[in-house]
Structure formats: structure tokens, C-alpha cells
N, C-alpha and C positions, 0 to 999 in steps of 0.2 A: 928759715921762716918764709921766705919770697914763695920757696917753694912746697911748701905747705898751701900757704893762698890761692897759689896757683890750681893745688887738685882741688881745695874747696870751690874757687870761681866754676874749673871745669866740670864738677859732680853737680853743682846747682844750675848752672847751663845744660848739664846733659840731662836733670828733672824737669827744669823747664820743657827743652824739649820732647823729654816725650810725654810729658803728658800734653802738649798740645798737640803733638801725634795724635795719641790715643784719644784727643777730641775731635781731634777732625776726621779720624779713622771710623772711630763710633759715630760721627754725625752723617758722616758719607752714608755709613752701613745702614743707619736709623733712618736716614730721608728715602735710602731707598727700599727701603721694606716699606717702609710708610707708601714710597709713590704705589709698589705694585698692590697694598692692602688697600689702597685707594684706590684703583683698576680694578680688584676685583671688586670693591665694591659694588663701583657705577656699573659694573655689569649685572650684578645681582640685583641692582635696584630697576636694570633695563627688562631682564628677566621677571623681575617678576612683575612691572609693569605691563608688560607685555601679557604675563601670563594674566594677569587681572582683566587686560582687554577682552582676550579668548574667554574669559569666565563668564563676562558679563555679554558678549555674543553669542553664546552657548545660553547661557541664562534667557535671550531674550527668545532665542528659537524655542527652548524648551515653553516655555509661555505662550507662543503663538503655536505649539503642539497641543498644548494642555485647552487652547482655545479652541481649537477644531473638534479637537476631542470630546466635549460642552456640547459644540452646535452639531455631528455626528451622534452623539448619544441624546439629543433633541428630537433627532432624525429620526432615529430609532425607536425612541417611546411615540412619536406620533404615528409611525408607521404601524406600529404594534399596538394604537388604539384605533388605526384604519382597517389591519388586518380582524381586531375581534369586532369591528361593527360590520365587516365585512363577514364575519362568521356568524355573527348574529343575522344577517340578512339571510346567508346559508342555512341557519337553524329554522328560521322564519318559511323561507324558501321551500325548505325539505316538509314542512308541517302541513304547508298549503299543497304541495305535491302529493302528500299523503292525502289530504283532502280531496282532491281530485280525483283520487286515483280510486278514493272511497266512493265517489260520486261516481264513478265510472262503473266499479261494480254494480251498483244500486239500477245504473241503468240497465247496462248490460243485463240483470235478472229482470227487469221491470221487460225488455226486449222481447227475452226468449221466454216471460210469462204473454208476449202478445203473438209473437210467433205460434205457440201453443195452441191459446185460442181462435188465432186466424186458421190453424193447420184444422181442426174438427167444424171449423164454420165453410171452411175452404170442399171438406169432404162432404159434410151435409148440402152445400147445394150440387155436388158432382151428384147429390143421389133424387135432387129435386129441384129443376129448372123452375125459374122465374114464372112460367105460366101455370107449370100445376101448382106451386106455390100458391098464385092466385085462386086457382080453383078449387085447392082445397081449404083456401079459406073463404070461400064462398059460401062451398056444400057445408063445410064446418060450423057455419056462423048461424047461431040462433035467431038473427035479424039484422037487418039492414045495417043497425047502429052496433051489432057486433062483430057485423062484417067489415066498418069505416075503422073502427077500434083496432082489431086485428091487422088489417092494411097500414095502418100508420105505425104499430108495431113493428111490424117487418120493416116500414120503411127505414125507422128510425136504427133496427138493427143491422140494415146496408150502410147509412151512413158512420154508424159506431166502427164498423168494419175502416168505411174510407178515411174517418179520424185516426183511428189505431196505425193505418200506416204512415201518414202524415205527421205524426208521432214521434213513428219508428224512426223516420226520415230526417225528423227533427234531433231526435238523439242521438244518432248516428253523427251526424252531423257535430253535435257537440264532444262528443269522445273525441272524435278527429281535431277539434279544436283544443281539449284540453290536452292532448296528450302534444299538439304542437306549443304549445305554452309552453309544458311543462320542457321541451326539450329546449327550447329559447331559453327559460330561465335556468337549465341548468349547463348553458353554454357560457353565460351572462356569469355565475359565480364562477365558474370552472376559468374563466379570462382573467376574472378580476383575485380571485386565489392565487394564480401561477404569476400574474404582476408582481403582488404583492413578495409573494413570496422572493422572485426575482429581486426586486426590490431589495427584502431583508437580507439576502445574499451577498449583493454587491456592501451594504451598509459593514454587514459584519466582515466584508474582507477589508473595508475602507478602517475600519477600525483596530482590526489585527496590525495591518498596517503602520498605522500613527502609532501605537501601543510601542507596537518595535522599533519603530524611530524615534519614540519618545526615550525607552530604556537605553537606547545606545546615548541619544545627547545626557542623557544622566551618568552614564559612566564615560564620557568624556569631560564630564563637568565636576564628577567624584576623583577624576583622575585630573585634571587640573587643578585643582581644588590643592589634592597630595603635591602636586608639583609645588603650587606657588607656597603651600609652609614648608616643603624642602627648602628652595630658595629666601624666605625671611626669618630660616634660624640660617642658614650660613650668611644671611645677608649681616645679621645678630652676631653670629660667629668673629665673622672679621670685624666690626663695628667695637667687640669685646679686646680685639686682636688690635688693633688701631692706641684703642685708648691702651692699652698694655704699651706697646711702644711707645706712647707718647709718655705714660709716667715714668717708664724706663729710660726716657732720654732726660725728662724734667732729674730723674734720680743723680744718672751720670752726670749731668753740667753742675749740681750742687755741687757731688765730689770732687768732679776738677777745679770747680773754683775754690774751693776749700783748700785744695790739694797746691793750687798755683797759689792762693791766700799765704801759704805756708812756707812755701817755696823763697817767694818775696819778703815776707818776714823773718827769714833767716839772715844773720848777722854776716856778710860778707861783703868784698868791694869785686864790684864787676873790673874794674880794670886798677889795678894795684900802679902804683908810683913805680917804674925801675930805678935797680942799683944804682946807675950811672947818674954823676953828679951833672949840673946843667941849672941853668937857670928858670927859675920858678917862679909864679908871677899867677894873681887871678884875673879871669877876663870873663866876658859875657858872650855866653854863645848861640849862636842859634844852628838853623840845618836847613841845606837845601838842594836839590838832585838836578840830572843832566837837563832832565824836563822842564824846568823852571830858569836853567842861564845858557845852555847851549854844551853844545858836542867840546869844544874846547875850551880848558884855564886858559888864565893869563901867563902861566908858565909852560903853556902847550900841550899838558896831559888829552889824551882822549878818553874822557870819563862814559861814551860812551860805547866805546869798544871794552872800556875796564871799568864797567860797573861795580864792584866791588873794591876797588882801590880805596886806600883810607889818605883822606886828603880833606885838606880845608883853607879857607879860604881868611887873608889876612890882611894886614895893612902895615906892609913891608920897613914901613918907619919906624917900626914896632917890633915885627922879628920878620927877618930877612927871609924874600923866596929862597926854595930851595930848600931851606933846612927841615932839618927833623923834628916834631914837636910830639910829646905824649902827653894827650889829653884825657883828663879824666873820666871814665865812665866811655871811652871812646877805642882809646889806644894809644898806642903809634901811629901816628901821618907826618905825610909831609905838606911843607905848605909852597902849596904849588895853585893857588888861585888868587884874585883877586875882586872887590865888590867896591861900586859907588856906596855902598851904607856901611862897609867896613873902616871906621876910624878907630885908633885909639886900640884902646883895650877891648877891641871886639875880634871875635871868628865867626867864620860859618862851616859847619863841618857837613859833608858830602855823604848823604845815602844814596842807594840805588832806587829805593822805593818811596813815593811820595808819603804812604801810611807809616815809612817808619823816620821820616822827618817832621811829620806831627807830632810822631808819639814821641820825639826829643823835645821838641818846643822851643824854650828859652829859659836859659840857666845859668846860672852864675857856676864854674868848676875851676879847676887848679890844673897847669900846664905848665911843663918842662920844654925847654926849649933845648933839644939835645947837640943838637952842633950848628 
């Protein structure tokens, strides 16, 4: 029978055991998947912080691309209402040019119609000098008063003569001036054309330009963009991954406590009574370690070189140092200590660890006093 109790003590000792193993084995494992799903967390949350900065600075360039771009195509349509007023001045230009130029013929015939008439006025007096002129309009003349008539005719036809060239001199004159106009103002458009045009030149390289510095910061911002929801589904990812451990550990500590619930509820004596007969006797007991009364009992043990010795502490008037005592729920010790608060029907029995002379407390149990 003893020995029956005895494999049941030891099988419920050896479940206790492991399943607190296998709690502290699964919490080690579970804290640390947890820390490193927590590491990568903070990284993905640093990632994509990060990437959200570069977004929204790519964001702010593309904006101030998109602004230039505004005041450049501003540029452009005014240039391109400078250029057609500038072409309308051209068209305007070229008309009045035309006009000149019509003007110019007109005189140029008007010219060589006086040419003409000076060239047969020129040869009719080579054929009659100024004096027989006069003479023949002397002999010629019906009377005095159609001789004065005639004289003033002539005369008037020398001065027509000296007008006609004065004329000539005069239009002359003006051809040479319109046709220096006309080349001023078509040096004047011809300057202000090759500006302009220069001008719309640089505008539209200015523009090719920002266009393609625009499309690249968009596909650096299409492409961060792809980044940062890579990084907030894995950020997601492990966030899914986190909470999974964590109900995976909430799962396991129900079962072990269930599982130790069980264990404890099972009908056995941790430390069964021995064979051997000895005197019996109940007492109250409590627990206390090296930490709490010193390296040495009163009967000289070093409890702290032999942490695990089973010993307790008595009041020799009562049961004698030295002997053997098994106590309930304890063991076998010997009682090899002694305490100012030990009178009477009291012990204190010795652990190594403070946590597990708590988890004794104070107890009333049953003790043989073996020799």
C-alpha cells in the first residue's frame, strides 16, 4: 500500500511538473516570438513613416513643379499673344510696304512721263535758240497784244519745264525715302520676330524640362506610394501575427491551469506517514530560508552551502535537537535549528526559496518524531 502512494505521489509530482515545464517553455517561446513580432513591428511602423515623409516631400516638389508649370504656360500664351500682335504689325507692315511700293511705281511712270516730255522739249529748242524763238514770235504775231500773249506763253512753257524738274527732284527724292522706311521697318519686324521666336524657344525647352521632372517625381511618388502599402499590409501582417500569439498563449495558460486545476484535485498525500512507529503529535507550523535567520542553525547545519536540506526548526523541550522528525506534507527532517518564536507545539521548516515559504504559510499538520 505505502508503495502504491508512493508511484501515485510521484506521477502527480511528475504532472505537476511538467506541465509547468511546458508553461514556462511555451511562455519563454511565446514572449519571444512576441518580442521579435514586436521588432518587426516598430520597424514597419518606422518604414513606413519614413516612407510617408518621402511621400509627402515628393508631394510637395511635385506642387511647386505643377506651379511653375502655371506660370511657364502664362509665359507662353502671353508670348504667343506678343508674337501674333507682333505679326499683325507684320501684316500691317507688309500692306503699307505694298503701298509704297505702289506709290513708287506710280511715280516712277509719272517720272519717265516727264522725262519724255522734257526729252522732245529738250530737242525742239536744240532746233530753235531763245532768240529766233523770240523773232519768230514777233514776225509771227498779228499785233503787239498777240505778240505779249505769245511771249508769256513761251514763258510760262520754260517755267513748266523748270517745275517738271523740281518735281522730278522731288520724287526722286521720295522713292529714296520710302524705300529707306521700308527697309527700317522691315529690319524692325525681322528683330522683333527672331526675339520672339527665341523667346518661344527657350519657353518650350523650359517646359519640356519641368514636364520631365515632373513625370519622374510622379513615378517616384507612384513608387513610394507601392512601397508604403507593401510595408502597412506587412505592418497588418504581423499585427494579425501578434494578436494570433497572444490568443495562442491566452489559449495555453487556460489549458494549464485547467490541466494543474486537475492535477490538485486529484485525491492523494504529498508526503504519506512512514512505516516506522515513533511518536505523533500535531503542531503548527510555519517556513523560513537561510535569507531570513543566517548561514548557520543552532545545531550548526550550513543551510547555505546545503540549500536543499530538509530541516526545521524547534523547541527542544518538546522534541529533542538532532532527531529525526517526518512531517506532513514536508518529509523527513531533522531538527537541527532553533527560533526565539518557537515555543511549545510549534516548527518552522526550512526552504531554499523565499517564494516557496510563502507558498507554505502557516499550518496546522501531523509529525512523527522518528528517533
Amino acid at each position: 500500500m505505502p508503495t502504491t502512494k508512493k508511484r501515485i505521489i510521484l506521477v502527480l509530482l511528475t504532472m505537476v511538473l511538467s506541465v509547468s515545464g511546458t508553461m514556462v517553455t511555451y511562455a519563454q517561446t511565446s514572449s519571444e516570438a512576441l518580442r521579435n513580432a514586436q521588432q518587426q513591428l516598430n520597424q514597419k511602423a518606422s518604414i513606413v513613416e519614413q516612407k510617408q515623409q518621402e511621400q509627402q516631400s515628393v508631394n510637395k516638389e511635385i506642387e511647386n513643379i505643377q506651379k511653375e508649370l502655371e506660370s511657364l504656360y502664362s509665359d507662353i500664351t502671353k508670348n504667343q499673344e506678343a508674337m501674333a500682335k507682333t505679326q499683325q504689325k507684320i501684316d500691317e507692315t507688309n500692306q503699307l510696304i505694298e503701298e509704297k511700293k505702289a506709290e513708287i511705281v506710280v511715280l516712277e511712270d509719272k517720272m519717265l512721263a516727264r522725262q519724255d516730255i522734257m526729252k522732245k522739249r529738250a530737242m525742239a529748242m536744240q532746233q530753235n535758240s531763245n532768240v529766233n524763238m523770240v523773232i519768230n514770235l514777233f514776225f509771227e504775231s498779228d499785233s503787239i497784244s498777240d505778240f505779249i500773249q505769245r511771249a508769256s506763253a513761251a514763258s510760262e512753257l520754260i517755267d513748266a519745264d523748270k517745275d517738271i524738274l523740281t518735281a522730278q527732284k522731288e520724287d526722286l527724292k521720295q522713292i529714296e525715302k520710302d524705300k529707306e522706311e521700308i527697309d527700317r521697318q522691315e529690319q524692325i519686324l525681322e528683330k522683333d520676330q527672331q526675339a520672339l521666336a527665341a523667346q518661344q524657344a527657350t519657353l518650350d525647352q523650359n517646359m519640356q524640362k519641368r514636364q520631365e521632372t515632373l513625370k519622374v517625381m510622379q513615378d517616384k511618388y507612384n513608387q513610394i506610394a507601392q512601397q508604403v502599402a507593401l510595408a502597412e499590409k506587412e505592418k497588418s501582417g504581423i499585427e494579425n501575427q501578434m494578436k494570433s500569439i497572444q490568443a495562442s498563449i491566452a489559449r495555453e495558460q487556460e489549458a494549464a491551469k485547467a490541466r494543474t486545476a486537475s492535477v490538485k484535485s486529484a485525491p492523494a498525500q504529498s508526503s504519506p506517514a512512514p512505516a516506522v512507529a515513533g511518536k505523533e503529535m500535531y503542531v503548527t507550523s510555519t517556513a523560513y530560508t537561510a535569507q531570513s535567520s543566517g548561514r548557520y542553525t543552532a545545531a550548526g547545519y550550513d543551510i547555505v552551502a546545503n540549500p536543499n536540506i530538509k530541516l526545521i526548526a524547534v523547541d527542544p523541550s518538546v522534541i529533542p535537537l538532532g532527531s529525526k522528525v517526518w512531517v506532513e506534507g514536508y518529509g523527513v527532517a531533522v531538527a537541527g535549528d532553533t527560533g526565539g518564536a518557537i515555543h511549545g507545539h510549534k516548527i518552522d521548516v526550512l526552504f531554499p526559496t523565499n517564494g516557496q515559504a510563502y507558498a507554505w504559510g502557516r499550518k496546522t499538520v501531523k509529525i512523527i518524531i522518528l528517533q
